[in-house]
C-alpha positions in Angstrom: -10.2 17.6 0.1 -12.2 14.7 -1.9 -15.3 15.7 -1.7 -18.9 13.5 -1.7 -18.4 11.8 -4.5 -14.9 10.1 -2.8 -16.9 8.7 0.4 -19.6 7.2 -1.9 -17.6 3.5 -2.0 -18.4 3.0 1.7 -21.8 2.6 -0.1 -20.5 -0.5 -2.8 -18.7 -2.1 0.0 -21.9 -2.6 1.5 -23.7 -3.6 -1.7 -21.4 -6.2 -2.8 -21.7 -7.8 1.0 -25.4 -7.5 0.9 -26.0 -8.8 -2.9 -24.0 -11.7 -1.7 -25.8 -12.2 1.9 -23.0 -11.9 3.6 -22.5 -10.2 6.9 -19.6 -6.9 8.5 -18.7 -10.6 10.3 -18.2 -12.3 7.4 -15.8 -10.0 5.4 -14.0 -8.7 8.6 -12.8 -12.9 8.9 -12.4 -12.1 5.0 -10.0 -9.6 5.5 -8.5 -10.8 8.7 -9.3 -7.9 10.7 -11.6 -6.7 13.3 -15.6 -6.6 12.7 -15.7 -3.4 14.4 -12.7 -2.1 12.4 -14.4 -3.5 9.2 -17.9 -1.4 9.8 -15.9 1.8 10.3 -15.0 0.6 6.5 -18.3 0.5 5.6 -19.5 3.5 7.2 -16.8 5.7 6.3 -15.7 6.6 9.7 -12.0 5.1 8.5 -10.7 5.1 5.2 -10.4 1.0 3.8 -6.9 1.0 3.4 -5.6 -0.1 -0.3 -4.6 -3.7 0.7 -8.0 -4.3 2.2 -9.7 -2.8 -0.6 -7.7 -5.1 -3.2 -8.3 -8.4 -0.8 -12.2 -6.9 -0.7 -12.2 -6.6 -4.4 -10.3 -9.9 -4.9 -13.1 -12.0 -3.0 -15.8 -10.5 -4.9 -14.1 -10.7 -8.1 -14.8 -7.0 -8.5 -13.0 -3.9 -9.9 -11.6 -1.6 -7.7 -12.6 0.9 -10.4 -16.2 -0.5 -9.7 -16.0 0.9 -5.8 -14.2 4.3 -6.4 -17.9 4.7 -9.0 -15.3 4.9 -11.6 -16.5 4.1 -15.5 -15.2 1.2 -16.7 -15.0 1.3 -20.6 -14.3 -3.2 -21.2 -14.2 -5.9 -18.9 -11.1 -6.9 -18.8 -9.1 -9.5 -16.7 -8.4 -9.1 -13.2 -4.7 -10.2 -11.8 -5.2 -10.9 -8.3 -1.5 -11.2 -7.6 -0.3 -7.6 -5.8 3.0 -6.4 -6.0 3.6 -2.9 -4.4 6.7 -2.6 -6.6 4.3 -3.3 -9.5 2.6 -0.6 -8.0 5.3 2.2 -7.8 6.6 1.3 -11.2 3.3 1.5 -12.8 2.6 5.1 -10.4 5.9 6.5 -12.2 5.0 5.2 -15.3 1.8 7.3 -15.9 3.5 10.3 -13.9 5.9 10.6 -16.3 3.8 9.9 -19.8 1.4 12.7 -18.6 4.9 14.8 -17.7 3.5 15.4 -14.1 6.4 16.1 -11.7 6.6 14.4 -8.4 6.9 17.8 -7.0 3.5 19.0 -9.0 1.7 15.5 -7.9 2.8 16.2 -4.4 1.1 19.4 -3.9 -2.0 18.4 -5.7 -2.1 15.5 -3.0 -1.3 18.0 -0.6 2.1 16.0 0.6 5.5 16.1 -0.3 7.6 14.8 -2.5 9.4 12.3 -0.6 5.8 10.5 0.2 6.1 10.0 -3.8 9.3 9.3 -3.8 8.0 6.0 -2.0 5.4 5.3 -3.6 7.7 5.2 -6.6 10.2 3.0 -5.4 7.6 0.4 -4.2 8.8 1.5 0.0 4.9 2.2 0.8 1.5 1.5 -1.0 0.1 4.7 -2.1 -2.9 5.6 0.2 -6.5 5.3 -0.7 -7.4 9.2 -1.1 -4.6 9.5 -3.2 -5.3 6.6 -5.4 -8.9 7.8 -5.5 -7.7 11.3 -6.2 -5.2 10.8 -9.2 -7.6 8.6 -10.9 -10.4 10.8 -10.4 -8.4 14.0 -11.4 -6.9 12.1 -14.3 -9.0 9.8 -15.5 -6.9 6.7 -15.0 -8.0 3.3 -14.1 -7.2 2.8 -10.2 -6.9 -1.0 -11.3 -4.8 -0.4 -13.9 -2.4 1.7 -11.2 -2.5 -1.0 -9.2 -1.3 -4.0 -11.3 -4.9 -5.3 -11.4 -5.4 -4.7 -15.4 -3.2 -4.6 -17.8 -4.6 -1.4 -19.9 -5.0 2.1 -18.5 -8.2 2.9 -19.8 -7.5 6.5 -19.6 
């Protein structure tokens, strides 16, 4: 459904660990999970869900733009506060301004409508392949989306 190019982050989680000599131990603790659950992360055997990925992200003072390979046009700064209401809002926001129905954006994620629904009213944090997806397809910043930045860069 994503393709390669989606898997490839499993490759910068492991870069940012390495270039900062740290270990799967060491950002499992990070994260408060599981080492074991962490390297499936890493390896891409599991999907890293969103709230890991932010905490990751957070820690390394990184973009989650950066790990989803996505170009980043100015550094700008990162709020590390998260708000999945932020979130929704910001999901609606940009669903609307680029008149995409929640009907339309369900079938292009291959769910339904409800599932946005949620999303939108802040109930559940979108999931990772659809974050990756949208912002891939549309050219939106995935920090931006997720309360991280402040500009949309798309």
């Amino acid at each position: 459904m994503f393709g390669d190019n989606f898997m490839e982050y499993k490759i910068n989680l492991k870069k940012a660990r390495e270039q900062n000599n740290l270990n799967q131990s060491n950002i499992a603790d990070i994260l408060g999970i599981d080492r074991t659950v962490y390297n499936k992360y890493e390896n891409g055997y599991e999907l890293i869900p969103i709230k890991h990925l932010i905490s990751f992200c957070n820690y390394f003072n990184i973009r989650v733009d950066e790990i989803f390979n996505f170009n980043i046009q100015e550094q700008l700064p990162i709020n590390k506060e998260f708000d999945v209401k932020i979130v929704g809002k910001r999901l609606k926001e940009w669903r609307k301004k680029n008149k995409i129905t929640q009907d339309k954006l369900a079938k292009m994620l291959n769910t339904n409508k409800s599932v946005i629904c949620n999303y939108e009213k802040g109930r559940y944090l979108i999931a990772t392949p659809f974050l990756y997806q949208i912002c891939h397809q549309y050219g939106v910043s995935a920090d931006y989306l997720l309360g991280r930045i402040d500009k949309p860069q798309d």
